[in-house]
C-alpha angles and dihedrals in degrees: 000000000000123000111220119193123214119210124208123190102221104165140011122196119199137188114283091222101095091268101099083222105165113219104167135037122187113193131169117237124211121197119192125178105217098216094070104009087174096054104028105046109130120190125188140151137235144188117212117187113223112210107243088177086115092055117187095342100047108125114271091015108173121198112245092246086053100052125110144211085248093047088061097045101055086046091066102026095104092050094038093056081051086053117138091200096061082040089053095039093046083054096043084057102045096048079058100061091037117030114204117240102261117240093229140027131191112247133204112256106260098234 
């Protein structure tokens, strides 16, 4: 069975320098394993920076009341596919289904 992961924009910060330029997006990122949606659902949550260093006439610069959720999206998406959290949330899921043995056990004392 396959994990997906969801991502949801919840916050944009921009520069506080009249540009609206956003630096910073936070999202929340939820990871289900389809094979069992109800036992294997991860959520976490990232940060991922955004270079303003081109400010206003950087190519493709979009106004902040144009932007869209998909704008936003493509920004982070190769950061987003680097991301530790999906890395950490794809293993969480998979030591579910299938615990680890574990290195040590406890025993029952032998008198």
């Amino acid at each position: 069975m396959a994990i997906t992961h969801n991502v949801d924009i919840l916050k944009l910060t921009v520069l506080n320098d009249g540009t609206d330029l956003v630096s910073e997006i936070d999202v929340e990122i939820t990871s289900v394993d389809d094979s069992d949606p109800s036992n294997l659902t991860r959520t976490s949550y990232d940060s991922f920076e955004i270079d303003t260093s081109g400010g206003t006439s950087a190519a493709g610069f979009i106004p902040y009341n144009s932007l869209s959720e998909n704008d936003i999206q493509n920004w982070i998406s190769t950061k987003l596919a680097a991301s530790r959290m999906i890395t950490n949330a794809e293993k969480w899921i998979n030591n579910k289904k299938n615990p680890p043995t574990p290195t040590r056990v406890s025993k029952a004392l032998p008198w």
